[in-house]
C-alpha positions as CSV (number, residue, x, y, z in Angstrom):
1,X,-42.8,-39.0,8.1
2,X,-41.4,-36.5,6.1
3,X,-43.7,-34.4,4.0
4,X,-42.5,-34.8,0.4
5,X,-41.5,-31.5,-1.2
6,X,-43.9,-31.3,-4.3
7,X,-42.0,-30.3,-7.8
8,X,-44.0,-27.5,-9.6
9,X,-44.1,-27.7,-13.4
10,X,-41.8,-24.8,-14.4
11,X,-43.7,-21.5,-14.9
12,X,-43.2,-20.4,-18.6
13,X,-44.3,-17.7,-21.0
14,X,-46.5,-18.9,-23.7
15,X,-45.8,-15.5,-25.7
16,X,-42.6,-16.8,-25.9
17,X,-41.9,-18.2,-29.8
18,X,-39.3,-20.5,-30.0
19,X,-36.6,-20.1,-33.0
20,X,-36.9,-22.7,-35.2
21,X,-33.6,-24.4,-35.7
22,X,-32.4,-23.5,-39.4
23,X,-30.8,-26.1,-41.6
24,X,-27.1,-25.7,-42.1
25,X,-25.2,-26.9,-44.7
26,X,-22.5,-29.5,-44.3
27,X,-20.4,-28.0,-47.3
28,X,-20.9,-24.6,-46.0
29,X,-18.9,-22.6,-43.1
30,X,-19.4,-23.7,-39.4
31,X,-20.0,-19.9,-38.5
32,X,-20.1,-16.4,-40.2
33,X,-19.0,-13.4,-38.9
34,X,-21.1,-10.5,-39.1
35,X,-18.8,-7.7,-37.9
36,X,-15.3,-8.7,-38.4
37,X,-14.8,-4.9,-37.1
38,X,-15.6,-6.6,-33.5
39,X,-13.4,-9.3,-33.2
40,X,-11.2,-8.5,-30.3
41,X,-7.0,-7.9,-30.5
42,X,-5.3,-11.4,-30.1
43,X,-3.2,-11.1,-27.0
44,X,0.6,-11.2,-28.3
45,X,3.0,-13.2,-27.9
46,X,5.0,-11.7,-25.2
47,X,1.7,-11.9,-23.0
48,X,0.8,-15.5,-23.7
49,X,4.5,-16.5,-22.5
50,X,4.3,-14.3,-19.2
51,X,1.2,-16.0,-18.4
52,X,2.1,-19.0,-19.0
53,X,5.5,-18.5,-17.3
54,X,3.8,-17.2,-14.2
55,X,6.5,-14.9,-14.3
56,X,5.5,-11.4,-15.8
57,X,7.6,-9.3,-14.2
58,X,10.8,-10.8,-15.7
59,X,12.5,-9.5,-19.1
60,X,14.8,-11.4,-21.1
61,X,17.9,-10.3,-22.1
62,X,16.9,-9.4,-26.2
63,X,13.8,-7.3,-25.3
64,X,16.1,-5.2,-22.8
65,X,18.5,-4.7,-25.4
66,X,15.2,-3.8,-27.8
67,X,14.5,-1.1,-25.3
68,X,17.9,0.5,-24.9
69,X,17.4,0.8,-28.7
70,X,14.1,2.3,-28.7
71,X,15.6,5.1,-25.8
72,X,16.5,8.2,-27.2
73,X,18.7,8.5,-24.5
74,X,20.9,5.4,-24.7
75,X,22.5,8.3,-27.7
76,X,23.5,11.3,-25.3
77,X,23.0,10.2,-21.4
78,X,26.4,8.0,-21.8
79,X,28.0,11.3,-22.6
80,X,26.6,13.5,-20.2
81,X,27.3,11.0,-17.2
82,X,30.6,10.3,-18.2
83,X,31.2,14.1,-17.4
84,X,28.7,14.1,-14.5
85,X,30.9,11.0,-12.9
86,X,34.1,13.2,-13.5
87,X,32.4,16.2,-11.6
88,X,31.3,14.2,-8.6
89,X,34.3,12.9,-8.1
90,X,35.6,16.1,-8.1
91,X,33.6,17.0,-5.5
92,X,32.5,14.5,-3.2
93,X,34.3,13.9,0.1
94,X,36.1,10.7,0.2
95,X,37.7,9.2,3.1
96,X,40.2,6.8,0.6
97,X,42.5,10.0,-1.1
98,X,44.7,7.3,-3.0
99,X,41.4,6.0,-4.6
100,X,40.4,10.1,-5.5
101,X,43.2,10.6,-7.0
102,X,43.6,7.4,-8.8
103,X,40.2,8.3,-10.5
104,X,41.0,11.7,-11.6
105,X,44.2,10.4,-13.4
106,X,42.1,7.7,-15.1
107,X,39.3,10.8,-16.4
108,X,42.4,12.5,-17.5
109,X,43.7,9.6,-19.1
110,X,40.3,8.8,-21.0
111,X,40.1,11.8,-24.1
112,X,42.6,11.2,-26.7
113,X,44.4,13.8,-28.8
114,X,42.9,15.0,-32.4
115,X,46.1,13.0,-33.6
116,X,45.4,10.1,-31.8
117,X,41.8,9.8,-32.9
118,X,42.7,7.7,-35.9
119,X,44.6,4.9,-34.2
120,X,41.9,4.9,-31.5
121,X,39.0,4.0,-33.8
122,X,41.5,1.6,-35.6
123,X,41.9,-0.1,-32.1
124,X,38.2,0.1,-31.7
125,X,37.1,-1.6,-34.5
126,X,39.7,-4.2,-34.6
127,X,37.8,-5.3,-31.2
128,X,34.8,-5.2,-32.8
129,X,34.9,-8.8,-33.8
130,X,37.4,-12.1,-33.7
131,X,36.6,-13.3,-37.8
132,X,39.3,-10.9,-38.9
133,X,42.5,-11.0,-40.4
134,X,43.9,-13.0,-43.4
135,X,42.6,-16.4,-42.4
136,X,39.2,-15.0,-42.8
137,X,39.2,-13.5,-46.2
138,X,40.9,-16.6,-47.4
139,X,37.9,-18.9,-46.2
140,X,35.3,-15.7,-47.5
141,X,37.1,-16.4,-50.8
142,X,36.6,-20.6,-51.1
143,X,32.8,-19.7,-50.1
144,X,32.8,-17.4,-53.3
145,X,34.4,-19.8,-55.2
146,X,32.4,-22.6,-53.6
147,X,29.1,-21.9,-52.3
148,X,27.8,-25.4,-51.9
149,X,26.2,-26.3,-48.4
150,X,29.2,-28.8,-47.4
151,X,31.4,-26.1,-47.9
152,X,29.8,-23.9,-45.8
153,X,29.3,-26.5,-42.8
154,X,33.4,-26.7,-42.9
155,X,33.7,-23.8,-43.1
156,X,31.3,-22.8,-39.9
157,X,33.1,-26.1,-38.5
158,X,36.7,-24.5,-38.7
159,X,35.1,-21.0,-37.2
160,X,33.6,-22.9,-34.4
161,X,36.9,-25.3,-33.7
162,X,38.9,-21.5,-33.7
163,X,36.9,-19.6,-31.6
164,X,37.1,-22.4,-29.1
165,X,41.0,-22.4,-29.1
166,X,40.4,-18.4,-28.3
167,X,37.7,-18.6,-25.8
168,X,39.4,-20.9,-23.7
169,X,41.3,-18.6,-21.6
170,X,38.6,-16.4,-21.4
171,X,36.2,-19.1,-20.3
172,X,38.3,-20.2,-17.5
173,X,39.2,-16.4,-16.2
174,X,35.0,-15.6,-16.0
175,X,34.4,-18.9,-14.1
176,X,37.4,-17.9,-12.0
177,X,35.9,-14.4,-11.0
178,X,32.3,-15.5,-10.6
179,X,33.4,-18.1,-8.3
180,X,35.5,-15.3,-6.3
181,X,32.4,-13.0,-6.4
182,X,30.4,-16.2,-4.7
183,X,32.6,-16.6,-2.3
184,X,32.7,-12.9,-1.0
185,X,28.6,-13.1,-1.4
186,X,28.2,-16.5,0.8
187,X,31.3,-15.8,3.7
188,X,28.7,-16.0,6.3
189,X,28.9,-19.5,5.2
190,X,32.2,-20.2,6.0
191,X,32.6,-23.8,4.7
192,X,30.6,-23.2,1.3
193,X,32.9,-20.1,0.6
194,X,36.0,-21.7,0.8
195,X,35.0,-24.1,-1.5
196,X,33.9,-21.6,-3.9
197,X,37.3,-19.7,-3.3
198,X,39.5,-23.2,-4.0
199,X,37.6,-23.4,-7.2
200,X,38.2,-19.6,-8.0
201,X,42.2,-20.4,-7.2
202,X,42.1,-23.8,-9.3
203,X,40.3,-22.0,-12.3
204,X,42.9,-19.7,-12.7
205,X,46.2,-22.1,-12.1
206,X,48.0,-22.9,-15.1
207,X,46.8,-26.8,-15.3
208,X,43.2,-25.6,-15.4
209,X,42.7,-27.1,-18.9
210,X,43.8,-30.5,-17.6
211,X,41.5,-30.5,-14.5
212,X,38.6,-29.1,-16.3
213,X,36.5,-32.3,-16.1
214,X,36.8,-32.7,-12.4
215,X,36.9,-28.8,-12.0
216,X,33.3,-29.0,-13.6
217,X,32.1,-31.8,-12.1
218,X,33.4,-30.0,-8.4
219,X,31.7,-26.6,-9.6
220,X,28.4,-28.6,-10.5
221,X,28.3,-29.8,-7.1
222,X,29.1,-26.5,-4.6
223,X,26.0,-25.0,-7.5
224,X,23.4,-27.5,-5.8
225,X,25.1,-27.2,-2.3
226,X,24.4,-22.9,-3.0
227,X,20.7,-23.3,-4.2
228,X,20.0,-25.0,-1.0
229,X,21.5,-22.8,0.8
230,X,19.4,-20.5,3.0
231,X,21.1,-17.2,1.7
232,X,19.8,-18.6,-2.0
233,X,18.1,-15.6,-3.9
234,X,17.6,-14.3,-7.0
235,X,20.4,-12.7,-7.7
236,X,22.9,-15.8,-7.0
237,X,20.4,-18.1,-8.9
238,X,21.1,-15.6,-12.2
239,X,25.0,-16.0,-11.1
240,X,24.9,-19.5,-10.9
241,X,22.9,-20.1,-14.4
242,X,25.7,-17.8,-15.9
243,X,28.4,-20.7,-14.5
244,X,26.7,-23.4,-15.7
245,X,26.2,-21.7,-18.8
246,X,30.1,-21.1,-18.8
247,X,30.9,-24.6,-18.2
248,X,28.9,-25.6,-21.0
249,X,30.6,-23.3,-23.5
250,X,33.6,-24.6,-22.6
251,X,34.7,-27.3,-25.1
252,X,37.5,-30.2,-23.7
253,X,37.4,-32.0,-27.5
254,X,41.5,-31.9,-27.8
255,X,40.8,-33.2,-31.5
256,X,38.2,-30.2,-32.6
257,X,40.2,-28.3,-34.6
258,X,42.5,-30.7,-36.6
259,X,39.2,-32.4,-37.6
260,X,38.0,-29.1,-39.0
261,X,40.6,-28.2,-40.7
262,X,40.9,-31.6,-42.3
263,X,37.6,-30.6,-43.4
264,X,38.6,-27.7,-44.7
265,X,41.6,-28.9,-47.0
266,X,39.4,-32.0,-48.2
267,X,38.0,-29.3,-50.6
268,X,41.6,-27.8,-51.4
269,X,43.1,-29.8,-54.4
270,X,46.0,-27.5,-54.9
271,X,48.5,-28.4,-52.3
272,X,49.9,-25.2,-52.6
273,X,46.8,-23.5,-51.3
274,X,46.7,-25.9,-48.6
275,X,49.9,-24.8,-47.9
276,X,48.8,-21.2,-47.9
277,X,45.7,-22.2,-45.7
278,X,47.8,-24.0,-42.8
279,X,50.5,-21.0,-42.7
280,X,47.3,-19.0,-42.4
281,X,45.5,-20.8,-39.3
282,X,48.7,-20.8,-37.6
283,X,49.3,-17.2,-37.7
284,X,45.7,-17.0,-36.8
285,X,45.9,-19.1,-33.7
286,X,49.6,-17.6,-33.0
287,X,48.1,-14.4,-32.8
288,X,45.7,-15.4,-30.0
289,X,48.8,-15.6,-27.8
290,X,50.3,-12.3,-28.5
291,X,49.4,-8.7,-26.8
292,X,47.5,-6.6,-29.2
293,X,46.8,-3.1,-28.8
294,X,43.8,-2.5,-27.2
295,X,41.6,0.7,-27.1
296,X,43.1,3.3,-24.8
297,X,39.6,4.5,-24.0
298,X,37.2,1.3,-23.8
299,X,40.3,0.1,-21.1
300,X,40.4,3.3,-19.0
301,X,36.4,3.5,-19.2
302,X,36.3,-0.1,-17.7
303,X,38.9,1.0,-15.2
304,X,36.7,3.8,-14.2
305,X,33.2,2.0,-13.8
306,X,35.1,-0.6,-11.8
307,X,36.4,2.0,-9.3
308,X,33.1,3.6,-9.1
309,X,31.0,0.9,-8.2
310,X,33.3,0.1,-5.5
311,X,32.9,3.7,-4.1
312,X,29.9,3.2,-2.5
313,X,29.6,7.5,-1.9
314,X,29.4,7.7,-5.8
315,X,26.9,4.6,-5.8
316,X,24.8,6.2,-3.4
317,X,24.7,9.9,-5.3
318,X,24.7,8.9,-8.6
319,X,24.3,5.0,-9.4
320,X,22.1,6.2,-12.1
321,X,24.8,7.7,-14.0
322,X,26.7,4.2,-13.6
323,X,24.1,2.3,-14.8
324,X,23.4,4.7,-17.9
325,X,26.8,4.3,-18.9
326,X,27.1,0.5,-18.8
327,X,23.4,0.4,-21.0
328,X,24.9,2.3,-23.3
329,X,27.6,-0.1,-23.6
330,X,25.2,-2.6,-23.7
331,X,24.3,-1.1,-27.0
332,X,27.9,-1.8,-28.4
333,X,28.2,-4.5,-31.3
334,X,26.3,-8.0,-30.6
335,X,24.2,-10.7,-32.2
336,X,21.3,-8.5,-31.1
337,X,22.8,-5.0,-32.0
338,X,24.8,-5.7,-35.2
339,X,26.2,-2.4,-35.5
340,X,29.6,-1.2,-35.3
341,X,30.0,1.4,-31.8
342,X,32.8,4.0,-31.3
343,X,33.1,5.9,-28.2
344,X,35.2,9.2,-29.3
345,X,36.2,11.9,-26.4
346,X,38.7,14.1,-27.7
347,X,40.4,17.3,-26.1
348,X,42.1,19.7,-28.2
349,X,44.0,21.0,-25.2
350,X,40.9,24.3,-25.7
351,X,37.7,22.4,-26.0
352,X,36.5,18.5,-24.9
353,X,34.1,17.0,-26.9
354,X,32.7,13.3,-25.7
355,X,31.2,11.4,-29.3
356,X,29.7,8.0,-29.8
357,X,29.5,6.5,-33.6
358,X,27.7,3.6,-34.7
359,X,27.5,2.5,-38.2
360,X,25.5,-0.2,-40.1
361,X,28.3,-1.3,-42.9
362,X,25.5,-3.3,-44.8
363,X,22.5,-0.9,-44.7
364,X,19.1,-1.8,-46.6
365,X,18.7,1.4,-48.4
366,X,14.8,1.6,-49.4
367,X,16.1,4.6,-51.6
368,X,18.1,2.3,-53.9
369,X,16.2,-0.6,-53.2
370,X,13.2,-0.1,-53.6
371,X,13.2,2.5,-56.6
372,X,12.6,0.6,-60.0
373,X,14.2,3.7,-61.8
374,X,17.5,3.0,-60.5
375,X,20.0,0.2,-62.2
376,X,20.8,-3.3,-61.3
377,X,24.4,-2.1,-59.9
378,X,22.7,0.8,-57.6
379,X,20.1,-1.6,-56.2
380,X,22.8,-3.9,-55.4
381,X,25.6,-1.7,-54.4
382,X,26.4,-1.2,-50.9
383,X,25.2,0.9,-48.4
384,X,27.2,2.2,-45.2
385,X,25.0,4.1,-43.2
386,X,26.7,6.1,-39.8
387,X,25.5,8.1,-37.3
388,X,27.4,10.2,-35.1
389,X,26.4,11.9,-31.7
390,X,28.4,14.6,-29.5
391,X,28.3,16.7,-26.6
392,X,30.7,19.7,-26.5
393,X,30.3,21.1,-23.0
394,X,29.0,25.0,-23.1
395,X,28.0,24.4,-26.8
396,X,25.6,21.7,-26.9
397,X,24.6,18.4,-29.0
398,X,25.3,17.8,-32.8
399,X,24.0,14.8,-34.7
400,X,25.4,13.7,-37.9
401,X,24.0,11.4,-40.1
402,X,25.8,9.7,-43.2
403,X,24.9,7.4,-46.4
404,X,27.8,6.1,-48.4
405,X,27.0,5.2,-51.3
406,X,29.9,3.9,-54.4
407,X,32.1,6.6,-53.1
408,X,28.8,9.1,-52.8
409,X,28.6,10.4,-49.2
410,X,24.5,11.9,-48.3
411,X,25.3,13.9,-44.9
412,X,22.7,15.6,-42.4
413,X,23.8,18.0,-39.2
414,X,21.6,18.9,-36.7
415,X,23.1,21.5,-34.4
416,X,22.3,23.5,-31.3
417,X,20.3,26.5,-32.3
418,X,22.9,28.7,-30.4
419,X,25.4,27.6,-33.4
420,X,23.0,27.0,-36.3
421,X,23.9,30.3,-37.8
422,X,27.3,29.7,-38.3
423,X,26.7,26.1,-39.8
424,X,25.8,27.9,-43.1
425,X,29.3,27.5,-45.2
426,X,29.9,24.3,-43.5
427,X,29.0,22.5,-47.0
428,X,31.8,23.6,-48.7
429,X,34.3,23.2,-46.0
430,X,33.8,19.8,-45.5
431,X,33.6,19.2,-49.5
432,X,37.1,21.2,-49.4
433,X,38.3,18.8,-46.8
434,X,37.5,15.3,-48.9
435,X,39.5,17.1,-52.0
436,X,41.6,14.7,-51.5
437,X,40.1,11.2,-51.7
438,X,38.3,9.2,-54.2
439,X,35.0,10.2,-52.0
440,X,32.5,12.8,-52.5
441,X,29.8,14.5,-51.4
442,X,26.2,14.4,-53.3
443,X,24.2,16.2,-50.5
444,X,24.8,18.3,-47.4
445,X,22.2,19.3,-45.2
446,X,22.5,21.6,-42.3
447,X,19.5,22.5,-39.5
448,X,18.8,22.9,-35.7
449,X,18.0,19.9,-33.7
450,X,14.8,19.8,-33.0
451,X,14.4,16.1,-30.8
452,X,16.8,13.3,-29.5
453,X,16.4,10.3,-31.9
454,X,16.8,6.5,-31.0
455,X,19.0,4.1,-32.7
456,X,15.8,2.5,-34.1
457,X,13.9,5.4,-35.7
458,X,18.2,5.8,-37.1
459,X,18.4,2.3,-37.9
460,X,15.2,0.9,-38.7
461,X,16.0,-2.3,-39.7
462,X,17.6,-3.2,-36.6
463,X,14.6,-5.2,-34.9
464,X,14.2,-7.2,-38.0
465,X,17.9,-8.2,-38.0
466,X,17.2,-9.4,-34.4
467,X,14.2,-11.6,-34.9
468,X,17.1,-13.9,-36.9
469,X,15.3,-15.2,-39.7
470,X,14.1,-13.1,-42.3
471,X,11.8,-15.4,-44.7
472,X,8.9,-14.4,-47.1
473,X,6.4,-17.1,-47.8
């Protein structure tokens, strides 16, 4: 028989005194803290989503755009590559001469003329958003006169049903690229890429609209077929979120707009405005169809990135350069950079200067704002704050920076130090030079650039227009 293992009482110290348990009160607090000073930094957000994601190293799209906001180079290295591109190719060896050449005309096609410059930034900014034009000031002006929450919900109806109508086209045209690009990607899989290519082909045809039900239905199925698909990776499961995504957007409701314009004219007694209100969404949707004249530069820029990331030589030496340039477009106007972006190269026929402008039309000035001194009209009036960055090759960098204020222009250059000295009568030049208009300037201030700002230590209030909601409780 076993021997059975004998339990020892447990060896304790009687020195040991034992804290008596002290009485808490029910009404009082469940704990104190003695040295608030100690707690430890809650994790943030960003870190409690990537670990409950499992998936840290992945960024969303708004905090890269934050980024490219917080890089001081996002202002200067979209310049400077745009001339380093034009150099390589310049130089590099290619076997395709057609393609060389083709690129050097486009880089000589790219800087406007100093007359020019005005209908170029007119171009620009008409792109700069759809909501323009005379249909659009008339529905700004029943929201003025109306400001009630139904009229605003027709309102954001009759926006919605219109950029539908104008999206369609474009809709279909992405789906039908994507599904080209899929096909190229998955040829070793000769059965799955000519379906993707039929689709690409249908997409485009001229009954696309009709088909768009079955088209969808079609795409939704070759999307499962791709993710089990051996060659299934990352990249294509990114491409094939951005179809479905597309589909989605893509609205078939034949009935859409009609019921939103109804909407509309239910709070339009006079039928004469209703009259001026029709004639005004036709031309609007009329205008849709005709040609407009786009930006000379933002199309031969495109052209240009598009031949150089076929050029796999350039890719190879300088993809960096590439990729600078398209984050700095990246930068351009958005729901998560609402600023207004210029890209300016101009040649005199002596001296090329590549510029980029960005300008915050609504600008919370803190120095009217927030200054009790100041009246109830300058507190309220509006603030147009611009900055302005170019390169002029063998020169250097200027930065210009301007407040408008009720016809009141504030305006800091930063120069090179090479040129500084001969910035000093600048001030009354450029007042010389506004003679003219009903603007002025209140204050010019001239210096050498000491550091490369970003566009949010420029535009501060940028990362609180992106969180969306601006609420004080």
């Amino acid at each position: 028989m076993a021997d059975i293992i004998r339990a020892a009482t447990p060896i304790t110290n009687k020195n040991i005194v034992q804290p008596m348990r002290e009485h808490k009160n029910a009404d009082l607090s469940p704990f104190d803290i003695q040295d608030p000073t100690r707690v430890a930094k809650p994790i943030p957000d960003s870190e409690i989503l990537k670990q409950n994601s499992g998936n840290v190293e992945q960024q969303s799209a708004p905090e890269i755009l934050l980024d490219l906001l917080k890089d001081p180079s996002v202002t200067v290295n979209f310049i400077k590559n745009i001339l380093m591109l034009k150099e390589i190719v310049g130089v590099i060896s290619m076997q395709n001469k057609p393609v060389t050449e083709e690129i050097e005309q486009l880089f000589s096609q790219l800087a406007v003329k100093p007359e020019e410059l005005t209908g170029e930034l007119i171009s620009q900014e008409k792109s700069s958003t759809a909501f323009k034009g005379e249909l659009f000031d008339f529905l700004r002006n029943m929201i003025k006169e109306n400001p009630s929450p139904e009229m605003k919900t027709a309102v954001t109806n009759l926006l919605k049903a219109v950029n539908t109508e104008n999206c369609r086209p474009e809709i279909l045209k992405a789906l039908s690229g994507t599904m080209s690009y899929l096909s190229e990607t998955l040829f070793p899989n000769k059965e799955l890429s000519a379906k993707l290519m039929n689709l690409s082909q249908r997409f485009k045809a001229p009954e696309a609209e009709k088909e768009f039900p079955q088209l969808k239905h079609e795409t939704a199925q070759v999307i499962q077929e791709i993710e089990k698909s051996i060659m299934f990776s990352g990249k294509l499961s990114s491409l094939c979120s951005m179809v479905t995504y597309n589909l989605s957007r893509y609205n078939t409701n034949t009935e859409f707009l009609g019921d939103a314009a109804r909407e509309v004219m239910a709070f339009i007694p006079d039928d004469n405005r209703r009259t001026e209100f029709l004639q005004k969404l036709y031309d609007c949707l009329s205008s849709f169809e005709r040609p407009t004249a786009d930006s000379k530069v933002l199309n031969v820029l495109v052209k240009i990135l598009e031949k150089q990331t076929d050029n796999e030589s350039v890719m190879q030496l300088k993809g960096d350069s590439v990729e600078s340039v398209i984050h700095s477009l990246l930068s351009s106007p958005s729901n998560f950079t609402p600023l207004l972006h210029f890209i300016i190269p101009v040649d005199d026929g002596t001296n090329m200067a590549f510029g980029e402008m960005w300008i915050n039309p609504d600008e919370e000035d803190p120095k009217t704002k927030n200054n009790k001194n100041n009246s109830d009209h300058e507190q309220n009036q509006r603030t147009i704050h611009m900055l302005l960055v170019f390169d002029i090759p063998d020169v250097g960098r200027f930065e210009t920076e301007l407040f408008v204020r009720d016809k009141k222009i504030d305006l800091s250059l930063m120069c090179p130090a090479s040129v500084e000295s001969h910035m000093e009568n600048i001030g009354s030049d450029l007042k010389k030079s506004i003679s003219f208009s009903e603007y002025s300037f209140n204050e010019i201030k001239v210096g050498k650039l000491e550091k490369t700002r970003s566009l949010v230590e420029v535009f501060p209030t940028l990362p609180r227009k992106r969180t969306g909601i601006n609420v004080r409780i």
